[in-house]
N, C-alpha and C positions, 0 to 999 in steps of 0.2 A: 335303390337304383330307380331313376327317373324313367316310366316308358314312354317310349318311343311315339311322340305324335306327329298326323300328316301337318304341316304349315298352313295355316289358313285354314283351318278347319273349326266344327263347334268344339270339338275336344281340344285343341290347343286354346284357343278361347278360354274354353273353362279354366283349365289349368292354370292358364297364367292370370287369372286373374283370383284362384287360389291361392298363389303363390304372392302376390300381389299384396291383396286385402288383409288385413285382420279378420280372426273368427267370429268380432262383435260386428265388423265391418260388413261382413255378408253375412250375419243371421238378421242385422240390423234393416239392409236391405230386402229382404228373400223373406224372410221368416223361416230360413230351412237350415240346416248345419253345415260345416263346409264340409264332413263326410261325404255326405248324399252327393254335394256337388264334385268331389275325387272320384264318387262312384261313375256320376255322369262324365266327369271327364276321358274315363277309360274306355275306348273305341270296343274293347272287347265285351263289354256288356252292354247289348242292346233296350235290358228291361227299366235301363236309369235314363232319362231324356229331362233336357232344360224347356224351360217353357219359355214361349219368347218374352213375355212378361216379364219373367228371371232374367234374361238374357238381356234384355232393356235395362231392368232395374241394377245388376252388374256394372255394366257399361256407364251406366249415369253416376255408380258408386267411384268408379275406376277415375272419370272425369274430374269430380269430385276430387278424389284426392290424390290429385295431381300426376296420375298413371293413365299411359294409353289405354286403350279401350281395341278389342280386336275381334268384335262381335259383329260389328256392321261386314269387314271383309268375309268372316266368315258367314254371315248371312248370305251375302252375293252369290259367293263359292259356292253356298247348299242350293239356292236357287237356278243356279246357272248346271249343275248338276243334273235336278232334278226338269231341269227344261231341257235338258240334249245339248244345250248348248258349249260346247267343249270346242270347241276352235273358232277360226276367225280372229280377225287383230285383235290382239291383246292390249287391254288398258296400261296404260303407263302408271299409273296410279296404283293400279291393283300389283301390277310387279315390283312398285318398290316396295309396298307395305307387304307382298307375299315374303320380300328378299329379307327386309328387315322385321320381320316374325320367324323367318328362320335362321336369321342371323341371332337372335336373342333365345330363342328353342336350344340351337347348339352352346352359345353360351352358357344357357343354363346347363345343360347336362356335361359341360367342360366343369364349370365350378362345382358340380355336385359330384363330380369324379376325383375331384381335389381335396373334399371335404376330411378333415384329420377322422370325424366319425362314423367315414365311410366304408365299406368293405374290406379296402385295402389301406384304410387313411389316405395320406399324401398321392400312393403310386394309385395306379390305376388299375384297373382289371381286365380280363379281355374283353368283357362284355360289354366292361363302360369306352372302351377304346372302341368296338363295334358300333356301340352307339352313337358315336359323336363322330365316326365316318360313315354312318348312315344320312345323319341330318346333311353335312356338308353333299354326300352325294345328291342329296334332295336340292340343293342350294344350286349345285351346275347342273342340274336335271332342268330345274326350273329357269335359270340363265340362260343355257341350251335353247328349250325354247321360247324364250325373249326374244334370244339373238335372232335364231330362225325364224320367229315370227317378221321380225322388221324388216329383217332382209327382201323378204316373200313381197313386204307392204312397199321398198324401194322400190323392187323389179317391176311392181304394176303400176305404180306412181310417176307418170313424168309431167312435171308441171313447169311451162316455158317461164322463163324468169323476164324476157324482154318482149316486146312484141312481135320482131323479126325470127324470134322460135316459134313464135305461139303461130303466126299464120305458113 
């Protein structure tokens, strides 16, 4: 079963670019095993960490062959994080590539809930059904506030369109 990662984060980052690459692909890049790198992708253990170096050389791998790259978002997200900076208009940029990393997140954990070699083959389980309306709640979590973001940025926004508004 696939766990549960936040959207735009280093751990979805990682992952998907596990899931992504070939094993030659990222020992080729990294010099490290994609092990290590499942290790660092699981939020739950804090003693596995990517180096941004890795994180670079990933990302350049990812470009390279011909797959997104989703390390630059989560860089921002870690930095923006670790600076307080948690509100204020939100980028439009940042919301569609947050929308569409969790729209490919739940993807994945639908397909892997499908998988004939999976817990239940074909059906599903309750857990993988928990999980795939986890991610979606994360997707209008995060729509939520988009929407409430704009809204906020219209109500303070009035910008006369002719000159007879403007004076």
């Amino acid at each position: 079963m696939t766990k549960k990662r936040r959207p735009v984060t280093e751990h979805s980052a990682i992952a998907l670019a596990v899931a992504q690459l070939s094993d030659l692909d990222i020992t080729e890049a990294t010099g490290k095993s994609v092990s290590f790198y499942r290790q660092c992708s699981d939020p739950d253990i804090s003693t596995h960490n990517i180096s941004f170096v890795d994180g670079a050389r990933l990302a350049g791998k990812l470009i390279e062959t011909g797959h997104a790259e989703h390390f630059t978002e989560a860089f921002r997200n870690m930095s923006r994080r670790f600076s307080g900076d948690q509100g204020g208009i939100i980028d439009d940029v940042d919301v569609i590539v947050s929308t569409m990393t969790g729209c490919q997140v739940m993807a994945e954990a639908i397909r892997a809930s499908r998988c004939p070699h999976g817990p239940a083959g074909h059906d599903r389980t309750n857990s993988e059904i928990d999980e795939i309306i986890g991610h979606a709640a994360d997707l209008i979590a995060e729509l939520r506030k988009t929407i409430d973001s704009l809204e906020a940025e219209r109500d303070q926004t009035v910008i006369p369109i002719n000159k007879k508004e403007a004076s």
